[in-house]
N, C-alpha and C positions, 0 to 999 in steps of 0.2 A: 447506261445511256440516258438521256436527256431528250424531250419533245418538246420546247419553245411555242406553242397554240400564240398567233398574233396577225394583225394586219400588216405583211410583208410586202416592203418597197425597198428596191436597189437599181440600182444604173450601173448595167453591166459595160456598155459602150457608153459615149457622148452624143447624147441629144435623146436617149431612147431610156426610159424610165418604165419598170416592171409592179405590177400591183398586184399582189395575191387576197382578197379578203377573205380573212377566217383562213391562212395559210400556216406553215407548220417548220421549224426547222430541227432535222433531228441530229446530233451530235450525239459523238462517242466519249467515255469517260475521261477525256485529255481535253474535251471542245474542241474536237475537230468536227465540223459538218461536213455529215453521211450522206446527207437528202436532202433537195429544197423541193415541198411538198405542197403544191396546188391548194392539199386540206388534207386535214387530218387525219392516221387510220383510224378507223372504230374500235382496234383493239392493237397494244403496242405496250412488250416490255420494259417501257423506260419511266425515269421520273417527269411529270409532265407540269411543266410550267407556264400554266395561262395567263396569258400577257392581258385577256381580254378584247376592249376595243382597242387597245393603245395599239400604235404606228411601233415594228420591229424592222429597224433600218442601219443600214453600216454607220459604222462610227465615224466620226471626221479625222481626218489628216493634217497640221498643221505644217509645213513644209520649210518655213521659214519662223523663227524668231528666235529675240535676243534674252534669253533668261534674265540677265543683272538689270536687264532696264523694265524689270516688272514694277522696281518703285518709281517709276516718274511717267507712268503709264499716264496724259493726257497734260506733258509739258513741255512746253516749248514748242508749239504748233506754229506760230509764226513766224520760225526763223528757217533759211536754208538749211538743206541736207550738211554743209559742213560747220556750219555756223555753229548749229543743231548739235552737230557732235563734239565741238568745245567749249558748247556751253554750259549742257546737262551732262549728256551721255557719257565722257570718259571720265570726270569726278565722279557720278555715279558707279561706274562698274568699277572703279579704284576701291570704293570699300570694301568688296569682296574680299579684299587683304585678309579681311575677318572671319574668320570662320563662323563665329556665334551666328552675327549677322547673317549669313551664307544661308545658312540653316532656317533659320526662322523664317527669311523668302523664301527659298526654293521649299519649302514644307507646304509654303503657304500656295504657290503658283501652282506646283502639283497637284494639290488636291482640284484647286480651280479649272486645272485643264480636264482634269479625270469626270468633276463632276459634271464639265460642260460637253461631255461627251467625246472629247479628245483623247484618244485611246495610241496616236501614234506624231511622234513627232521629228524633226530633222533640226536641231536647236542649236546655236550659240551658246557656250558658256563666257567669262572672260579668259583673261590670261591666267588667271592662278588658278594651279593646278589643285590646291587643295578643296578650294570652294567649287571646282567643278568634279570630282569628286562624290561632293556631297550633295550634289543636283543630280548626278546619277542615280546616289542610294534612295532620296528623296522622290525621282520619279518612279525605280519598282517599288518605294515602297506602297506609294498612290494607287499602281497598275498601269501607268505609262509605260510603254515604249517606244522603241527607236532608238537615234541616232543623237548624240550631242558631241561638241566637240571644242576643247581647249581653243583660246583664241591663240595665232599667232600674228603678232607688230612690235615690231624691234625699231620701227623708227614712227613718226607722225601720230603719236598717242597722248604729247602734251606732257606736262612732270609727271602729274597722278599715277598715268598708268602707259608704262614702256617697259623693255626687258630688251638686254642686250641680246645680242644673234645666240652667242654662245648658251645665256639662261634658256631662251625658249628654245632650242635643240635639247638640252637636259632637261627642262622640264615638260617637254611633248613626251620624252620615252620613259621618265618618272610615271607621269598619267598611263601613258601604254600601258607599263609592264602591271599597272594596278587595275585594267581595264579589266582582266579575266576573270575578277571575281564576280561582274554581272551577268547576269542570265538572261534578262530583258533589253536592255540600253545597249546600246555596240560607240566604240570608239567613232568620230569622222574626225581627218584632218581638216582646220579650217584655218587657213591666213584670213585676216580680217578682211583686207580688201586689198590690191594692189599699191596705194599708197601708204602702207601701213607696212611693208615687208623688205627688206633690203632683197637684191638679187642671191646674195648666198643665203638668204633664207630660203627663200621660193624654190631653187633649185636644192638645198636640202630636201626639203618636204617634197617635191617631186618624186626623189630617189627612195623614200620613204615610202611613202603611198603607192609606187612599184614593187621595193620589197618587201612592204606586209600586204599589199593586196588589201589595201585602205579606198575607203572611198572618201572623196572629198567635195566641201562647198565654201561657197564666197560670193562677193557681189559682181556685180554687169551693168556694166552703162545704166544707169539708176539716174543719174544728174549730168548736163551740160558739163558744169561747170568741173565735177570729177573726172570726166572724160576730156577736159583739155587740162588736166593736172596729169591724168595718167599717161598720156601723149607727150608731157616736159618728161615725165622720168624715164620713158622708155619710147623715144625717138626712133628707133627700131621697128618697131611696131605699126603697124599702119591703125590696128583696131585694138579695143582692149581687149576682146577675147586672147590675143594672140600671146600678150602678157602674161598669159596661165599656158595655152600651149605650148610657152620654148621654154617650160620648166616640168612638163611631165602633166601637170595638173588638170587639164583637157580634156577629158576621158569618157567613157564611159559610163553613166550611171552619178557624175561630178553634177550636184545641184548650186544654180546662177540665181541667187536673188533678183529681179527687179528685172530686166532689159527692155526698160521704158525707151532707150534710144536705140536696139538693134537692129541696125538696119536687115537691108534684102543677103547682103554679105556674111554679116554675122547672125543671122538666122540660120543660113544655111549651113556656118560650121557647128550649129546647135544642131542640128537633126544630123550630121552629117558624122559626129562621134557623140548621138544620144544621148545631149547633156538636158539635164532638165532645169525648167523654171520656172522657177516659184515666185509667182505673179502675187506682186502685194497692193491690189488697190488703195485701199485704206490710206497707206504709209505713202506715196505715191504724191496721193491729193493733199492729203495733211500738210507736207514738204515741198509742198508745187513742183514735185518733180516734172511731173507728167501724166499720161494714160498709157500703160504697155498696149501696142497690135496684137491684142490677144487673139481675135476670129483672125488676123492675117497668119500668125502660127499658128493656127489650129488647123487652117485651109492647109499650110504648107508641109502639114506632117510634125512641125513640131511637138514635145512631149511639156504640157503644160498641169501645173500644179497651182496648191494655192499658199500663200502663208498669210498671219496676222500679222509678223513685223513689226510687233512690240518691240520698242515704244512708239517708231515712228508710226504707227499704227495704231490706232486708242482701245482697238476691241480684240478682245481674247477668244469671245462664243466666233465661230468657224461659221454658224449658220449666219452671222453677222458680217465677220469677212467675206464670205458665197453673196448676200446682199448686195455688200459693194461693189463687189467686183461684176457684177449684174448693172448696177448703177453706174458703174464707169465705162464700161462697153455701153451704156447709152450714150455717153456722153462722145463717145468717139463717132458714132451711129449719128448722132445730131451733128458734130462737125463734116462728116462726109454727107450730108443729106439724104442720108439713107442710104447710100452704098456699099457700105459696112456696116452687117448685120450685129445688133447685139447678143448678150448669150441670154439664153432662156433662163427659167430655174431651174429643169432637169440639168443642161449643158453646168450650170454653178455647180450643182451638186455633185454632178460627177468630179468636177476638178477638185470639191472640196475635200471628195472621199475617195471615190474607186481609184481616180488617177492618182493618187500620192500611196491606198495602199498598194499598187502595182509594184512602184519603186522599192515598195519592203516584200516582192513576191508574191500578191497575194490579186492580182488581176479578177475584175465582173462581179465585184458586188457579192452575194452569196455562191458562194465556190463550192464544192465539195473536196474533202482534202486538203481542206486549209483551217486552222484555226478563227473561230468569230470572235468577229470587231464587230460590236451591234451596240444602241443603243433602243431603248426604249422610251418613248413618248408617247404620253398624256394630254392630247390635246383638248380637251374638257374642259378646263379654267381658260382658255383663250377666248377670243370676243365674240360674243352668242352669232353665230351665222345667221343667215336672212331665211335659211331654207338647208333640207338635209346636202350634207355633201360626197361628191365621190371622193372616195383613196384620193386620186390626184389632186384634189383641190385641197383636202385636208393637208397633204404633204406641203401643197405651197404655203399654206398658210402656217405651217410650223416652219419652216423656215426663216420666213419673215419676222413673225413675229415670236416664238418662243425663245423662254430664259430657262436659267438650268434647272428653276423649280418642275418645270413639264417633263424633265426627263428622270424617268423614276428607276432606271434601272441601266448597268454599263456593263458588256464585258471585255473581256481586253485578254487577246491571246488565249482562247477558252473559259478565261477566267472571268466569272460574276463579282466583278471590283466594289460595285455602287447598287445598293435595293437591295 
């Protein structure tokens, strides 16, 4: 066994934030946590690892991003969401052709996620099946986990990067049948977004994600202007959600990037078959998309998440996205004159962490009988305070302001990845 000695913070619910000082977490020889302990016993047969004064706190959850656009991470900020994607983004993830290439990013993003205390993720790869793949092996080999998932678009990709209907059915069950050899990473189906997938595609992957009991994600009313594109190709439809539920893809546990524009309607068929989403400030404002009603879903029961949304999103640290996404519900808060509350930094934190790791099972922060997702942080190099601080102040203030040099220690699925 294992005794973790550290100042324990977690958000087991939203809005309500737990402070142990000089607290204790005791885990079995797998990292499964036994005990979450007020303090320490006086006497205990385990190996005892003092964290000291550092902050022992859940790992972050990133819930949304696009692996291949980790090289153009702060370009193309001034153009629209589609402009945006023909003009950087689908030459960019065309290289991935490459495997060499493939590797030396995803090696590279890995480590970056892992060090910045990103221990679980719900990601994008692109269309090629090889190079996603090797973003699999590349994340256990960091100590990431999660979900990542082959793109599927058979049509609206541009020359660079398209695949006929027939390629991406062979090569989604090419990736499948290679999926089993991970241990940490799981399969998701992902059509890229509705304008990206002919209807025998979508309803392929529908029947798919029925018979292997796959989970899947993609985007949601993110932009105006996609939303009256998605309405030419499927006149049927009154809403874009609906585009995903007359192909099976609707479901359960199925994560919706962005739904900057969902209305009172399609809110409610989000909570209504427990689709989650993953709310990307950052990416959002960068793209003038918009601001997601995120206290309007939160009030309404919806199940909210956070993601970075590289590229359209410039920051990768999670306490950076929490930030924004802080700073964007002000800005919704200042257009209603106050009558839309914004989110705290407890409320950030919980979406940043406890709510995305629920989505992987593991609900309230320190659990018992579940595997830790913990980071450790060294707030001591941060900017000398006026006067000593409590736990709580100290948490806000690493939030805000720390980088990944303060986090001195990671572990990911019981496992001590990083210290």
């Amino acid at each position: 066994m294992k005794l973790i000695k550290g100042n324990l913070i977690y958000s087991p619910r939203l809005g309500e934030l737990v402070t142990l000082e000089r607290g204790a977490l005791l885990l079995d020889d797998r990292g499964v946590i036994l005990d979450v302990l007020a303090a320490p016993p006086e006497s205990c047969d385990a190996e005892v690892i003092d964290c000291g004064a550092a902050l022992v706190m859940p790992s972050f959850v990133d819930m949304h991003l696009h692996a291949p656009q980790y090289p153009m991470l702060g370009m193309g900020m001034d153009l629209p969401l589609i402009e945006w994607l023909n003009t950087y983004t689908f030459h960019t993830e065309a290289r991935f052709a490459d495997t060499d290439y493939a590797r030396r990013v995803y090696r590279a993003l890995a480590r970056e996620l892992i060090t910045g205390g990103t221990t679980r993720v719900c990601m994008f790869s692109s269309l090629h099946t090889d190079a996603t793949l090797i973003l699999m092996e590349e994340l256990e080999r960091a100590g990431v986990t999660g979900c990542v998932g082959k793109v599927n678009m058979d049509r609206n990709g541009g020359e660079d990067l398209r695949e006929t209907t027939e390629e991406s059915k062979r090569e989604t069950l090419r990736w499948l049948d290679r999926c089993g050899s991970f241990r940490y990473v799981r399969p998701i189906l992902t059509p890229r977004f509705t304008p990206c997938c002919t209807d025998e595609l979508m309803a392929w992957l529908g029947r798919l994600a029925e018979e292997r009991g796959l989970r899947v994600q993609s985007h949601l009313s993110e932009n105006e202007n996609e939303i009256a594109w998605v309405r030419e190709l499927h006149p049927d439809c009154p809403q874009y959600w609906e585009t995903y539920a007359k192909y099976g893809l609707w479901k359960d546990h199925t994560v919706m990037a962005h739904c900057v524009y969902s209305n009172a309607r399609e809110r409610e068929a989000l909570l209504r078959s427990n689709v989650v989403v993953a709310h990307c400030a950052d990416s959002n404002v960068n793209i003038c998309s918009g601001v997601a009603p995120v206290r309007t879903m939160l009030r309404e029961g919806v199940w909210v998440t956070l993601g970075s949304d590289i590229a359209g999103g410039a920051e990768l640290a999670m306490n950076r996205v929490i930030t924004m996404s802080i700073r964007a519900s002000k800005i919704r808060c200042m257009q209603s004159d106050g009558k839309e509350n914004f989110l705290t930094v407890d409320e950030g934190y919980y979406l940043g962490s406890t709510a995305g790791h629920r989505w992987f099972g593991a609900d309230g922060g320190f659990v018992r009988g579940v595997p830790l997702h913990a980071i450790v942080v060294d707030d001591g190099a941060l900017a000398e305070p006026v006067r000593t601080l409590t736990l709580r102040e100290r948490f806000e203030r690493c939030i805000y302001l720390m980088d990944k040099s303060a986090i001195k220690a990671v572990w990911s699925e019981g496992r001590k990845v990083v210290g």
